[in-house]
C-alpha positions, 0 to 999 in steps of 0.5 A: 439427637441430631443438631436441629433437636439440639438446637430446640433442646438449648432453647427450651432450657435456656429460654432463648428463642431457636434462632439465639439458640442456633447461634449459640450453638453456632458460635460454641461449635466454631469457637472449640474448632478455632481452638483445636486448630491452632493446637489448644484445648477446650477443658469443660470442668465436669463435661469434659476436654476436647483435644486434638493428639497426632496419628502416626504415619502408618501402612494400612491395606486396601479391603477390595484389592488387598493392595498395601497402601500408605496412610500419612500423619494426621492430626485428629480432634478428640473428646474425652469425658469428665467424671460427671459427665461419665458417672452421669451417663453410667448412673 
């Protein structure tokens, strides 16, 4: 699915109109990127968290050359599932 199928999917179940479903979607999609920005959590209670943990600084090596490079601290985002939401998808 991608964000356009998304976008019909939210509209057809919420009954909104593509336009204020695109927006909606817009809006949550901005709103969980501002959150995790300033280092908070998004807890959907029974779909799930999204989060954001630190990556270590680390020594990694190119493929192609087999050179040994540095790879810097980074902070990436995360997702993490809710029991619904992982015994929904295992059912």
């Amino acid at each position: 699915m991608n964000k356009s199928e998304l976008i019909v999917g939210i509209a057809e179940k919420s009954k909104l109109t593509k336009k204020d479903a695109e927006a909606a979607l817009k809006g949550f999609i901005e709103s969980v990127e501002e959150t995790l920005e300033k280092g908070e959590k998004v807890q959907l209670v029974g779909f799930g968290t999204f989060e954001t943990r630190k990556r270590a600084a680390r020594v990694g090596r190119n493929p192609r050359t087999k050179e040994v490079i540095n790879i810097p601290e980074s902070t990436v985002p995360v997702f993490k599932a809710g029991k619904e939401f992982r015994d929904k998808v295992n059912k």
